[in-house]
C-alpha positions as CSV (number, residue, x, y, z in Angstrom):
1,X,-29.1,26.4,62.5
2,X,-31.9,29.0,62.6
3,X,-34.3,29.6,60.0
4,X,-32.9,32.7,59.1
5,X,-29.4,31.5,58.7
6,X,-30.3,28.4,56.1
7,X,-32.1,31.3,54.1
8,X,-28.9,33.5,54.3
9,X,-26.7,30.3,53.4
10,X,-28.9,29.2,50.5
11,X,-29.1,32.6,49.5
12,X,-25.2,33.1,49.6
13,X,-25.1,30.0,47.3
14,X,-27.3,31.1,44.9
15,X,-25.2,32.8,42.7
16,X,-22.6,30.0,42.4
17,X,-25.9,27.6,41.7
18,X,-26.7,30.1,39.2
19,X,-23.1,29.9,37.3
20,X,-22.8,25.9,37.3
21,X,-26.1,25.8,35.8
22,X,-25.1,28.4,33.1
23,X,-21.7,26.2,32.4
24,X,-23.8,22.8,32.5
25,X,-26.2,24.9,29.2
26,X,-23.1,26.3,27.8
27,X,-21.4,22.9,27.4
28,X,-24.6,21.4,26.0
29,X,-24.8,23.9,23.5
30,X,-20.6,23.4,22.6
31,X,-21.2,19.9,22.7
32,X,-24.6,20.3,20.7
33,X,-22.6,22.9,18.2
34,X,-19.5,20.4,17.8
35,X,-21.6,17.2,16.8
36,X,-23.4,19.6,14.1
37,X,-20.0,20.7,12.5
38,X,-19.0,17.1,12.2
39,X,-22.4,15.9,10.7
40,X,-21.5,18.5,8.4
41,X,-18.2,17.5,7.8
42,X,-18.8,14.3,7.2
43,X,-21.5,15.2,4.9
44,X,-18.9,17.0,3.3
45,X,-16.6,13.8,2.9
46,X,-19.5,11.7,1.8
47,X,-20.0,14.2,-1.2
48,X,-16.6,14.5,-2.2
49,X,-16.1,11.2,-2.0
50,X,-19.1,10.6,-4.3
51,X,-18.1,13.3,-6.8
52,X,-14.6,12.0,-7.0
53,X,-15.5,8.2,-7.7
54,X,-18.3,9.4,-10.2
55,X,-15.0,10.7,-12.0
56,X,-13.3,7.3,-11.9
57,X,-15.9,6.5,-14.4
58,X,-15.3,9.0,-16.8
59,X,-14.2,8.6,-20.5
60,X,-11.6,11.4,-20.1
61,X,-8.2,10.4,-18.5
62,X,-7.6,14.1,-17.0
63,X,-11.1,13.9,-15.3
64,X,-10.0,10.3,-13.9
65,X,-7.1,12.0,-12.8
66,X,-9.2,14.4,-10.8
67,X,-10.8,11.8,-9.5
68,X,-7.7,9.6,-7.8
69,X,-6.6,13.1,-6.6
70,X,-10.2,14.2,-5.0
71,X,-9.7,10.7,-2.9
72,X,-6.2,11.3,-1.9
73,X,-6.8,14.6,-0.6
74,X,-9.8,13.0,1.3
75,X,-8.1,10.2,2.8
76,X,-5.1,12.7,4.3
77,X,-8.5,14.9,5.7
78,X,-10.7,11.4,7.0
79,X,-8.4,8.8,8.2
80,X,-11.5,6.5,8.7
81,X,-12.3,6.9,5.4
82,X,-8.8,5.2,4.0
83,X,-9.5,1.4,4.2
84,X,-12.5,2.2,1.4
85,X,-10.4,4.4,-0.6
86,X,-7.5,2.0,-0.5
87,X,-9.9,-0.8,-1.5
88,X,-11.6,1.8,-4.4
89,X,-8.3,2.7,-6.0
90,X,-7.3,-1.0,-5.9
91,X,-10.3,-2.0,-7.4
92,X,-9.3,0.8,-10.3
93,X,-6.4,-0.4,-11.1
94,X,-7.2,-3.9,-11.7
95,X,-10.1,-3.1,-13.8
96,X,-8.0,-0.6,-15.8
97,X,-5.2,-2.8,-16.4
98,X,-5.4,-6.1,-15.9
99,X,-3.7,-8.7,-17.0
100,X,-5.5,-11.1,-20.2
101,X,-7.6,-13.6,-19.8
102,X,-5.2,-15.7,-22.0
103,X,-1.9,-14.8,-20.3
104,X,0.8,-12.6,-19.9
105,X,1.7,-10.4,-23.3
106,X,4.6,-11.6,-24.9
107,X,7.9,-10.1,-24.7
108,X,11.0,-10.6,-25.8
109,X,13.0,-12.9,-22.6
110,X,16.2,-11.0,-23.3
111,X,18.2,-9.5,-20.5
112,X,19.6,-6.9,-22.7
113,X,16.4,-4.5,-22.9
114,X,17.0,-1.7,-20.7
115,X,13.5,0.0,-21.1
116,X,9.6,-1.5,-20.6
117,X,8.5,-2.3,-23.7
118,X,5.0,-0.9,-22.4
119,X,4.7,2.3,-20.2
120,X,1.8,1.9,-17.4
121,X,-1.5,4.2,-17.8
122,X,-0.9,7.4,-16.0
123,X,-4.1,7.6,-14.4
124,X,-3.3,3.6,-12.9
125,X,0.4,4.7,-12.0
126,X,-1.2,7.9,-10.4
127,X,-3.6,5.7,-8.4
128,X,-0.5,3.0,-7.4
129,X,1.6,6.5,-6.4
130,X,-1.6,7.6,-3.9
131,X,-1.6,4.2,-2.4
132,X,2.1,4.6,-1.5
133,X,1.8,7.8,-0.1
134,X,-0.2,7.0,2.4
135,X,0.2,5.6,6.0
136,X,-0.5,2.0,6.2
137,X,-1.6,3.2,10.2
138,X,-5.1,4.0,9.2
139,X,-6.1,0.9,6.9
140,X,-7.2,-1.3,9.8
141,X,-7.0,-5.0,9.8
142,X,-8.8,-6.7,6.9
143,X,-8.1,-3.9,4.3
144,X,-4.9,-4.5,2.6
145,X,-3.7,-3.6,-1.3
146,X,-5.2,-5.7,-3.8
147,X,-3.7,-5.8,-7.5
148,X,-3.7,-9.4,-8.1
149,X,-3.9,-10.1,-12.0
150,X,-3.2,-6.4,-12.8
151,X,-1.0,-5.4,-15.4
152,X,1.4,-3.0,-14.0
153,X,4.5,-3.6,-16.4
154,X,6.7,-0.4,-16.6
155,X,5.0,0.8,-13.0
156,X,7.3,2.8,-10.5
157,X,6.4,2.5,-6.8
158,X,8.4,4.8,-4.9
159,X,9.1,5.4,-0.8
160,X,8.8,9.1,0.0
161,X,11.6,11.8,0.3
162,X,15.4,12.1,-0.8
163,X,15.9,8.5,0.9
164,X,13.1,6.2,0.2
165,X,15.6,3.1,1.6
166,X,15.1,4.3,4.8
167,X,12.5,1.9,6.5
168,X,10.8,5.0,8.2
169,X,10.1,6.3,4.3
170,X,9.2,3.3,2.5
171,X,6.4,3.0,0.9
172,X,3.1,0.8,2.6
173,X,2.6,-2.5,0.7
174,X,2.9,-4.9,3.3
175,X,1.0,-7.9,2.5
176,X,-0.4,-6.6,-0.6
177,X,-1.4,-9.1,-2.8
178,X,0.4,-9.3,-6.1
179,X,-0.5,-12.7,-7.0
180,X,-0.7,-13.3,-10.9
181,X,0.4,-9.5,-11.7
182,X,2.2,-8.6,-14.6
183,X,5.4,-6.3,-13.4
184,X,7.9,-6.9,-15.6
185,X,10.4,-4.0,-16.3
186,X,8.2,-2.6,-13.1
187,X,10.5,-1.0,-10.4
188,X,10.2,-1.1,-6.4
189,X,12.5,1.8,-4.3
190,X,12.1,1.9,-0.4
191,X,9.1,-0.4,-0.4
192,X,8.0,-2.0,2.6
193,X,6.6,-5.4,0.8
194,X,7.2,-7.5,3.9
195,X,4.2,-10.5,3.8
196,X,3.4,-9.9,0.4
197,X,2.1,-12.5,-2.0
198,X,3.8,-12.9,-5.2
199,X,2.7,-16.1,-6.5
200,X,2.4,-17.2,-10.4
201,X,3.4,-13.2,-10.5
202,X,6.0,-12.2,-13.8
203,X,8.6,-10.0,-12.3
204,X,11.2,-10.3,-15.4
205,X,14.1,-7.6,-15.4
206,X,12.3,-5.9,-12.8
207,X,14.0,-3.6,-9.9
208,X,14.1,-4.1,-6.6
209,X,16.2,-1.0,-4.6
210,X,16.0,-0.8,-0.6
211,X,12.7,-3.3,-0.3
212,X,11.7,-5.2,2.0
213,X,10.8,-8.7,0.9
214,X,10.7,-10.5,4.2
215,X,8.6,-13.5,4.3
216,X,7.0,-12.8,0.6
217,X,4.9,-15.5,-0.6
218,X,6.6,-15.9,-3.9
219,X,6.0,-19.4,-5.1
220,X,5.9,-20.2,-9.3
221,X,6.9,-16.5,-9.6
222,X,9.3,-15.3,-12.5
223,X,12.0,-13.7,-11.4
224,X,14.1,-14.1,-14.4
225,X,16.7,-11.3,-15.1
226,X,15.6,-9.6,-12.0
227,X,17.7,-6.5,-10.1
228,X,18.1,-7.1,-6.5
229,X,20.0,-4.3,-4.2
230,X,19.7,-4.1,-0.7
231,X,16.7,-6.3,-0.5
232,X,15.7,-8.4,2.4
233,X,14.2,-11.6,1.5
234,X,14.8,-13.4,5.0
235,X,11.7,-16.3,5.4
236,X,10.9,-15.5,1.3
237,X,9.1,-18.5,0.0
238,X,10.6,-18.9,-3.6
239,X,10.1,-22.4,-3.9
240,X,9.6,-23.5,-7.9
241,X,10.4,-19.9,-8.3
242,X,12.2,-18.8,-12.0
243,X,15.7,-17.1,-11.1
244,X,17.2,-17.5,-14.9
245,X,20.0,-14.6,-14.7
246,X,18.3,-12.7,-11.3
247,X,21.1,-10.5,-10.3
248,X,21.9,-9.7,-6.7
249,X,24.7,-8.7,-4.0
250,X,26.1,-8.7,-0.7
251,X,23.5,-6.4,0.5
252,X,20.6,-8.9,-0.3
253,X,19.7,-10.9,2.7
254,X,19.2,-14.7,2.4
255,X,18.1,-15.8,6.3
256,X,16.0,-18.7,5.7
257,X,15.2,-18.0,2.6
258,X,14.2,-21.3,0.6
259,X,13.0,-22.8,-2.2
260,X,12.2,-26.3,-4.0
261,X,13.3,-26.7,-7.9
262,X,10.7,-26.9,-10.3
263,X,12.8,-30.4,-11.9
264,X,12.8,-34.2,-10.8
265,X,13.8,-35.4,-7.5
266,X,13.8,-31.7,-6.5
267,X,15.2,-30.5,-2.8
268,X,14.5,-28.1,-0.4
269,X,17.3,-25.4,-1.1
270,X,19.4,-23.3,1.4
271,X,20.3,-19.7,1.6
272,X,23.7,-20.3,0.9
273,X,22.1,-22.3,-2.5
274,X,20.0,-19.1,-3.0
275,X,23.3,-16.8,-2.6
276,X,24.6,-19.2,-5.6
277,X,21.6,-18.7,-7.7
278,X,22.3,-15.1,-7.4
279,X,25.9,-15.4,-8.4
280,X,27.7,-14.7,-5.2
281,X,29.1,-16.3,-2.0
282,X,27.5,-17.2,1.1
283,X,27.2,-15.4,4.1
């Protein structure tokens, strides 16, 4: 090739040279723009998030309020952001209401009373109603709900839409610590509580609708007078477990559920000795 021609041929390339470099600069500068608008967001995040936990502290319950809401609306806009939040409003609600140094409160053990005695703080049921509206995908491994020793008697944790049964809609507890909690007269519809810990809890004449129970660390707990329907409790660990007057049907499932009696010489029990417990047959 002549002299002439690699000028011609370099020359003829020029132009296309000219565009890829112009491309290569104008993805830099996208690239350069994008990273700006999320330092920015995230800037953004990091004040809201600051503003709304400022109002945690506050004396008024209204502004508290604000507060719980500010970080549910961040946690649907940052999922990265949720473990913290989940950990923050946890964190709230034990400090708000938790459960006395010298015990449970004392109520009256009847059966009969058909309403909580005590209603729950609304800004503590507001903060257990964000944490089960959320999706348990983005709370990453070691971040779980924490309301051990909380006082949440009269609370109401709900699954989402017209049928919260449905395991798609429940509500995201699973492996939530409950341990020592007060939540009697407290009330659990289409709530996905598979793993969690229940132990030394009080759950007398509480609720338990379209739950999830499977493999629930339950040992000591009080479940006296309890509601059961449509509960799965296969692999529960109930063992020394209160079930004075618990109240259950066909549609709550027994598979290998257990527990030892809290009396001398006591035995490992069966499910079919569980489905006696709670007043019916076994399956």
């Amino acid at each position: 090739m002549s002299r002439a021609e690699r000028i011609s041929l370099v020359a003829a390339a020029l132009p296309g040279l000219t565009a890829l470099v112009a491309l290569v600069f104008t993805w830099m500068s996208v690239e350069g723009t994008r990273a700006e608008v999320q330092i920015a967001e995230q800037g953004q995040i990091t004040n809201r998030f600051n503003a709304a936990v400022r109002n945690l502290g506050s004396d008024s319950a209204d502004v508290r309020l604000g507060g719980i809401h500010g970080l549910q609306r961040i946690m649907q806009d940052s999922a990265r952001d949720q473990p913290t939040i989940v950990s923050v409003l946890s964190a709230y609600a034990r400090q708000h209401a938790p459960v006395p140094v010298s015990g449970f409160a004392k109520e009256s053990k009847s059966c009969e009373l058909a309403e909580a005695p005590v209603k729950l703080a609304t800004d503590v049921q507001a903060a257990l109603n964000v944490l089960a509206n959320r999706s348990a995908d983005h709370d990453g491994q070691d971040w779980l709900v924490d309301l051990r020793n909380t006082d949440l008697r009269g609370a109401e944790v709900d699954g989402l839409g017209d049928a919260p049964e449905k395991p798609e809609n429940r509500a995201a507890f699973p492996k939530a610590n409950f341990d020592g909690a007060d939540l009697r007269h407290s009330q659990f519809i289409g709530v996905d509580l598979q793993g969690a810990g229940f132990f030394e809890s009080n759950l007398t004449a509480a609720w338990f609708s379209g739950v999830d129970l499977s493999y629930a660390n339950m040992p000591d707990a009080d479940l006296s007078c309890t509601l059961l329907e449509d509960v799965n409790l296969t692999g529960a660990r109930l063992s020394d477990a209160k079930l004075h007057e618990v109240q259950g049907d066909e549609t709550v499932n027994l598979t290998k559920a257990n527990l030892v009696e809290a009396k001398p010489g006591a035995r490992r029990q069966s499910a079919g000795d569980l489905a006696g417990l709670l007043g019916r047959p076994a399956h």
